[in-house]
C-alpha positions as MATLAB code, in Angstrom:
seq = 'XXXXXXXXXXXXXXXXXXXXXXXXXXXXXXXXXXXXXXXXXXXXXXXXXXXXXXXXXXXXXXXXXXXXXXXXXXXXXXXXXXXXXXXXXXXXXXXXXXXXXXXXXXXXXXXXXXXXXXXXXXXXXXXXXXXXXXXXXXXXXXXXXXXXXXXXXXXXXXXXXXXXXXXXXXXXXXXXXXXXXXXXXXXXXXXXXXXXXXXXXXXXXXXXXXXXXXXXXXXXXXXXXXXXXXXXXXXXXXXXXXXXXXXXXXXXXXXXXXXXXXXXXXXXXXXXXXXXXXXXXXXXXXXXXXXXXXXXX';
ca = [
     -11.585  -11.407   23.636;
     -13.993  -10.004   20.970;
     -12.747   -9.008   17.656;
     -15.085   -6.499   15.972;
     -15.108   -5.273   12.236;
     -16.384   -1.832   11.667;
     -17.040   -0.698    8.051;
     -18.129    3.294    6.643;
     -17.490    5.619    4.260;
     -15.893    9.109    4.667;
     -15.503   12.261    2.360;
     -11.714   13.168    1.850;
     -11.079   15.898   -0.393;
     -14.442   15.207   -2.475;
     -13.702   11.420   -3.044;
     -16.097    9.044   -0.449;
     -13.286    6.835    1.505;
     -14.620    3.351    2.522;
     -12.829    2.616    6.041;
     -12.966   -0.197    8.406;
     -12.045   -0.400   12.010;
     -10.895   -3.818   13.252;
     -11.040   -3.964   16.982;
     -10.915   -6.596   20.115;
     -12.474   -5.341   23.092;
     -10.740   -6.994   26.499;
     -12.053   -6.590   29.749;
     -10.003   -3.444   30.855;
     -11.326   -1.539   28.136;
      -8.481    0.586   28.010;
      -7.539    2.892   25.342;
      -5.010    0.995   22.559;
      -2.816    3.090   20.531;
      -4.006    3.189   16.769;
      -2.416    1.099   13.561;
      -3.184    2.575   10.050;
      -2.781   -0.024    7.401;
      -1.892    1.025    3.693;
      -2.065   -0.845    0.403;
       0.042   -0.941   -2.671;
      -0.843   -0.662   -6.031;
      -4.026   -2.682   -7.647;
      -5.270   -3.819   -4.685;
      -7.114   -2.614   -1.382;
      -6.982   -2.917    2.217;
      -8.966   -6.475    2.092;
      -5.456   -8.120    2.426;
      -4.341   -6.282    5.225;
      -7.395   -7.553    7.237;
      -5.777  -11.150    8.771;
      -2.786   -8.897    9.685;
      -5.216   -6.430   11.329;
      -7.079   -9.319   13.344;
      -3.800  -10.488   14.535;
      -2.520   -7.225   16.350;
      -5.886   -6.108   17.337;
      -5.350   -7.386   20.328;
      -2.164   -4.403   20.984;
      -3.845   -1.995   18.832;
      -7.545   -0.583   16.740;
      -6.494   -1.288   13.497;
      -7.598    1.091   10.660;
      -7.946   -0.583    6.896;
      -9.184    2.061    4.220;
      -8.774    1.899    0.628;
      -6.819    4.570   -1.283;
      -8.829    6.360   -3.873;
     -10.165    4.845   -6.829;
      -9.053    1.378   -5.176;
     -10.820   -1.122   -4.077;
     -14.241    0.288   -2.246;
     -13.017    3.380   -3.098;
     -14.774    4.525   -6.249;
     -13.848    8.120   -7.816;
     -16.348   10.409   -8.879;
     -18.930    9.257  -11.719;
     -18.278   12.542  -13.395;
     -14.048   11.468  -13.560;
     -13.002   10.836  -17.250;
     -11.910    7.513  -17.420;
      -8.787    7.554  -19.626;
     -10.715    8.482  -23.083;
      -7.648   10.824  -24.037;
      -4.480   10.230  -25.661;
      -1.417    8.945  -24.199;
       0.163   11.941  -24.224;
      -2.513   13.823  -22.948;
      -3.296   11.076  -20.658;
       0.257   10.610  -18.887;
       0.543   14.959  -18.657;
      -2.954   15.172  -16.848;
      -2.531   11.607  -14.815;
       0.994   12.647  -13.496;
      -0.874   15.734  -12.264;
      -3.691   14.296  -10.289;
      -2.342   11.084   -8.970;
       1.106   12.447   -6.821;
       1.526   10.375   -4.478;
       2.092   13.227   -2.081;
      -2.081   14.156   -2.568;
      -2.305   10.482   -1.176;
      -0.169   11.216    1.742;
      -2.432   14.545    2.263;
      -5.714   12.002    2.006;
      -3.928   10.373    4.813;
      -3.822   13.276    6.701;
      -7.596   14.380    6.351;
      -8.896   11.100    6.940;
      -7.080   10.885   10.543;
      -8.074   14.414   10.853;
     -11.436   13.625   10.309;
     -11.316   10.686   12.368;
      -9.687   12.517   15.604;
      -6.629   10.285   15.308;
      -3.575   12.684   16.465;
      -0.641   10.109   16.531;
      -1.014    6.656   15.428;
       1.393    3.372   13.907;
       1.378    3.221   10.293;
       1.971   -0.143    8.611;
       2.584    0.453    4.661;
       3.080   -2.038    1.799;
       4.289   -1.713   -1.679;
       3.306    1.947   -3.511;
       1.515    2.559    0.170;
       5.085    2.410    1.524;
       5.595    4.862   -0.953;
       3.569    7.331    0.178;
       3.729    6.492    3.643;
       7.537    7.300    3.644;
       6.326   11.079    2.371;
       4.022   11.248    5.134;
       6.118   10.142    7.338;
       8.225   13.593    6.346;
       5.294   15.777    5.833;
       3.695   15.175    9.596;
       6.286   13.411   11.270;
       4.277   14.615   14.508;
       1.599   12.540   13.879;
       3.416    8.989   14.331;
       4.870    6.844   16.872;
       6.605    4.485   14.548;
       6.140    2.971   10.768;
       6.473   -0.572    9.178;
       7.301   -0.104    5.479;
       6.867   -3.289    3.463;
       8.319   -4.332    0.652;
      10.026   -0.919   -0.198;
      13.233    0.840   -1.685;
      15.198    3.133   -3.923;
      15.695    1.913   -7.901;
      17.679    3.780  -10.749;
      16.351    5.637  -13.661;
      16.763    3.790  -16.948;
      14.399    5.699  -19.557;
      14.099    3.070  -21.669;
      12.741    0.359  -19.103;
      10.857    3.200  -17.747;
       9.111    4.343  -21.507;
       8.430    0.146  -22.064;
       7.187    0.000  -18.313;
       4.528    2.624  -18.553;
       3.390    1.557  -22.172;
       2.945   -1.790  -21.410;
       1.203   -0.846  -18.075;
      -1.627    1.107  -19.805;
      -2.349   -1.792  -21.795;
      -2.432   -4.162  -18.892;
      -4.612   -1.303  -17.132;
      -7.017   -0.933  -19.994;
      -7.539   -4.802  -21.344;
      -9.479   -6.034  -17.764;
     -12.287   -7.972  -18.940;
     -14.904   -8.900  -15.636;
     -15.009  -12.142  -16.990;
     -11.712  -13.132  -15.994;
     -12.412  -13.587  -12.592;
     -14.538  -16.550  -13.798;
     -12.117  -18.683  -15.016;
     -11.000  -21.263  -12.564;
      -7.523  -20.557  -11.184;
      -7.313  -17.697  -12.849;
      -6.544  -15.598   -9.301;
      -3.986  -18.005   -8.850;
      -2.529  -16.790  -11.919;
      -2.728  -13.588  -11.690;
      -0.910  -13.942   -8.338;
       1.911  -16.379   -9.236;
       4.600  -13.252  -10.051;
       3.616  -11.925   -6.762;
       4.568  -14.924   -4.396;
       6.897  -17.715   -3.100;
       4.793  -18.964   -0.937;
       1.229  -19.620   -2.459;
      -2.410  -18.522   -0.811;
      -5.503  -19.762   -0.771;
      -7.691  -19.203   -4.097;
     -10.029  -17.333   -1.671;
      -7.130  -14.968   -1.079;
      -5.906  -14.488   -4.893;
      -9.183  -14.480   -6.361;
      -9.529  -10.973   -4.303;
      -6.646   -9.530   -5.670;
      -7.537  -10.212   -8.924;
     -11.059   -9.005   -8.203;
      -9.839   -5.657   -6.697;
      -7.022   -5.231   -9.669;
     -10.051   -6.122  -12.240;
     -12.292   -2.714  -10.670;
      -9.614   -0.335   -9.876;
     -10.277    2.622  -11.617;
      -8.326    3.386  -14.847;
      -7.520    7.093  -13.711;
      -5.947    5.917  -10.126;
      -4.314    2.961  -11.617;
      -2.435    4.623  -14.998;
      -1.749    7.436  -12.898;
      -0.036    5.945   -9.857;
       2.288    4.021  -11.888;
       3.446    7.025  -14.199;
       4.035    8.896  -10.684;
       5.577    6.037   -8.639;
       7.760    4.582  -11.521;
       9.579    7.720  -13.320;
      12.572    9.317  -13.020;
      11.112   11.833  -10.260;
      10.542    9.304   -8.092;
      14.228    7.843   -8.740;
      14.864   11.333   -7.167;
      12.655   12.382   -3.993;
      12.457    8.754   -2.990;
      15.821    8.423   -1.625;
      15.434   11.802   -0.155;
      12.463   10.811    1.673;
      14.602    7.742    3.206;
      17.476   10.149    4.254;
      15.305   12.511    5.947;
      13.250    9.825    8.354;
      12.972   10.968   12.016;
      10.431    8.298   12.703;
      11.877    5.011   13.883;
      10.803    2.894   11.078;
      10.956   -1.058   10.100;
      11.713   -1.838    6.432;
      10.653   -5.460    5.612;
      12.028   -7.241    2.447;
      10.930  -10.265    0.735;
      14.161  -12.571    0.375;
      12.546  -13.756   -3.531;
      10.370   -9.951   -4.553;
      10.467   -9.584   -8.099;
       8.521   -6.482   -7.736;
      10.623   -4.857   -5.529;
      13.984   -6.465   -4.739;
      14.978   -7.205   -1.661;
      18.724   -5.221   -2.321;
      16.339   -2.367   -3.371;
      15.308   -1.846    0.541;
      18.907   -2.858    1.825;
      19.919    0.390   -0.074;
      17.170    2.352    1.188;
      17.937    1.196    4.995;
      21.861    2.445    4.129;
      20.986    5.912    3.789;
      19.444    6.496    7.361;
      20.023    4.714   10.775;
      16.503    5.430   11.879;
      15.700    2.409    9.988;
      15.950   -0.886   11.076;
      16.147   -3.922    7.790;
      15.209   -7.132    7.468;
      14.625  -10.050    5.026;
      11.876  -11.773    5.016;
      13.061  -15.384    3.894;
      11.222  -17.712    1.717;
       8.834  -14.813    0.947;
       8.034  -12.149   -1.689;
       6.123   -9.269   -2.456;
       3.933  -10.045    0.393;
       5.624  -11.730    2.939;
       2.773  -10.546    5.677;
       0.567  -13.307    3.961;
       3.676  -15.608    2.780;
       4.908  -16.190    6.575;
       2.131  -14.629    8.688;
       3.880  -16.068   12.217;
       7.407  -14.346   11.165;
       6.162  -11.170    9.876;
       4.014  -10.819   13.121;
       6.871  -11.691   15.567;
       9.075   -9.091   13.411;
       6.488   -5.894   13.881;
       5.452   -6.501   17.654;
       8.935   -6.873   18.525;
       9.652   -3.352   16.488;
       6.658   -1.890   18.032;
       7.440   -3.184   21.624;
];
């Protein structure tokens, strides 16, 4: 077996998409169904890529990086957050739905002639995976949601969250990713289990160049009371068989945030992760694997 990585860049509504194919060619050569991987918020679809290399073997695996993440850089001509906060939470909340994600998603598999494929989403991804999953249920065979659930609207966590979020948006000096163990840091509300530097120091780097826009924005759409609303809707109306994976110790996302979620519709099958958190595909790598190909089996 031959594992092959496959990197380009495609236009999806105006923004350049980077997008990598990870495939293992076998001596058959037969077609393999197709495995879109989705990241969550900050980050890009670098950490997907051991997961990807792992179930090459059963499927081509498709990484890309949502816009104005990771290898994904907006427009040069995008403002980038020189308004007020007023002004800049009315006209972020506009452009940054996270159902014009979900239609990115669409155009990009149109683009790339992929009718029906596997989607495996983590985090804000799962967000917006669980809308497409609702918007072209026709297009999938079945979705892993990671790390995912309903929450409650408090406006006053909310109005702290959001302030306190633009700060940690705007204050990203470079420099930090030169200070030794700083990834590890960065990381340490994030895990159980810890990673490599290699590993952190790539989420910090991606968090450190997200763009302001994409990264303000998707929080004030993800976290608000809307979202309190449509997300649980979007769980009760699932037709696609779909896996909802918890970390037992997520701060980010509790795990009893995703048990709820899996109540309110019995095409989804829960489970917790143990000994893992917000990224138990990296935490326990073995477990998580065994968990999806026995879902997708």
């Amino acid at each position: 077996m031959k594992t092959t990585e496959k990197t380009s860049y495609i236009n999806v509504n105006g923004v350049e998409h980077y997008y990598e194919w990870i495939k293992t060619s076998n001596s058959t050569e037969k077609s393999k169904p197709v495995m879109v991987f989705l990241h969550g918020w900050g980050g890009s679809g670098r950490y997907w890529e051991s997961t990807a290399k792992e179930l090459s073997e059963e499927f081509d695996c498709l990484i890309y990086d949502l816009r104005g993440f990771g290898r994904t850089s907006l427009p040069k001509s995008q403002p980038k957050g020189e308004k007020s906060i007023s002004q800049t939470s009315k006209n972020l909340t506009d452009d940054y739905e996270l159902v014009t994600y979900a239609e990115d998603l669409k155009v990009l598999l149109d683009a790339l002639n992929l009718d029906k494929v596997y989607i495996n989403a983590h985090s804000t991804g799962a967000s917006i995976a669980a809308l497409f999953l609702n918007m072209y249920p026709e297009r999938l065979e079945k979705a892993i949601l990671t790390c995912s659930g309903i929450f409650e609207y408090d406006e006053k966590s909310f109005s702290t969250f959001h302030k306190f979020s633009r700060y940690v948006v705007m204050f990203r000096p470079k420099w930090l990713i030169k200070i030794p163990f700083m990834g590890r840091i960065f990381m340490a509300r994030f895990l159980y289990k810890s990673l490599p530097d290699r590993i952190c120091n790539d989420f910090l780097e991606d968090f450190l160049l997200a763009d302001f826009d994409a990264a303000y924005g998707t929080v004030l759409t993800s976290v608000s009371k809307e979202a309190t609303e449509w997300l649980p809707e979007q769980f009760q109306r699932l037709t696609v068989p779909t896996l909802l994976v918890a970390g037992e110790y997520d701060k980010i996302i509790p795990a009893e945030m995703g048990r709820q979620a899996a109540k309110l519709n019995e095409n989804i099958e829960f489970i917790v992760m143990e000994n893992t958190a917000h990224f138990p595909m990296l935490e326990d790598r073995e477990k998580y694997l065994e968990r999806v190909l026995n879902f997708v089996a």
